[in-house]
MARDO-927720 format. One line per field, with one value per residue (C-alpha): x, y, z; residue in one letter; residue number from 1. Coordinates in Angstrom, 1 decimal, m for minus. Layout:
<sedos>
X: c(X ...)
Y: c(Y ...)
Z: c(Z ...)
aa: c(a ...)
i: c(NUM ...)
</sedos>
This chain:
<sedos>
X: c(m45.2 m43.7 m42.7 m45.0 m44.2 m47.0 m45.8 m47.6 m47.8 m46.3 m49.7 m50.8 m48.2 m49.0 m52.6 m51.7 m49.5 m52.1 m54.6 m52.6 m51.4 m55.0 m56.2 m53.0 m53.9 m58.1 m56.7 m53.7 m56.7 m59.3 m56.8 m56.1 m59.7 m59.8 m61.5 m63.8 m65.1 m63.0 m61.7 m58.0 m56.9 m59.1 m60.8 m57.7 m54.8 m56.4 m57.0 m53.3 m51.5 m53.1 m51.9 m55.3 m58.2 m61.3 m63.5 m61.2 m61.5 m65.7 m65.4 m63.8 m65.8 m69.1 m67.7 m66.6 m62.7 m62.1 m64.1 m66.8 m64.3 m66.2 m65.5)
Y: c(15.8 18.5 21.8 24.4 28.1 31.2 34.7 37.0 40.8 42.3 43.0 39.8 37.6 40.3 39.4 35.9 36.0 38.0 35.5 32.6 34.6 35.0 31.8 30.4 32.8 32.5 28.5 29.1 31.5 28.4 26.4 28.8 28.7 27.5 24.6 26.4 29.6 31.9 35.1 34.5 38.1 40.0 43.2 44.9 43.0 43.7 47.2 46.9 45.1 47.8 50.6 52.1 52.9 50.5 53.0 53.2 49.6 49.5 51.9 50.0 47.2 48.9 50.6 47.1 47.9 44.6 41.7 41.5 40.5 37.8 39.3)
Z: c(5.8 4.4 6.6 6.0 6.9 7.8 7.1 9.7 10.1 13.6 14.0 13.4 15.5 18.4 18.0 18.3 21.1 22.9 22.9 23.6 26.6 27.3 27.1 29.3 31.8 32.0 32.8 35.3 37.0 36.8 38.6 41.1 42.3 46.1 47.3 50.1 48.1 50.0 48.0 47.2 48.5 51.2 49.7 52.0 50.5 46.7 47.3 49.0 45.8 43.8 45.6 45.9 48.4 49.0 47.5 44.2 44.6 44.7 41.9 39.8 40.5 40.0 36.8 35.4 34.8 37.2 38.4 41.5 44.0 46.7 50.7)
aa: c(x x x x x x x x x x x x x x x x x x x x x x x x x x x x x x x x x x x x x x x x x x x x x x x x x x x x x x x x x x x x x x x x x x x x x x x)
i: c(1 2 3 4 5 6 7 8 9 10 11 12 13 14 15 16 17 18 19 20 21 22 23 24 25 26 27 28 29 30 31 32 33 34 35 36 37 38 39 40 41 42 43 44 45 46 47 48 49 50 51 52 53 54 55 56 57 58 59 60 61 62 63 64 65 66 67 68 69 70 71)
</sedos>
């Protein structure tokens, strides 16, 4: 089998390497999942991590910029 080479745009590669990036992530995440359903980080530490207030953090929640945390 012969060697075959794509040409991509910048834009195109970055496209490509955003999605793998992704898609690697979305699966290291599923892993991460813990046996018991307990929230990885308390509402506290998240809010902590982020550098912002609980109510920033129930904003954002309720606003959809990040996920429903659980706890």
């Amino acid at each position: 089998m012969k060697d075959q080479f794509i040409i991509l745009s910048k834009d195109d590669l970055t496209d490509v390497l955003a999605l793998l990036i992704r898609e690697a992530l979305r699966e290291e995440i599923t892993s991460l999942k813990p046996d018991d359903n307990s929230p990885l980080l308390t509402r506290e530490e998240a809010a902590n991590i982020l550098d912002i207030s609980l109510p920033t953090l129930n904003q954002w929640e309720k606003d959809g910029s990040i996920p429903k945390l659980n706890g």
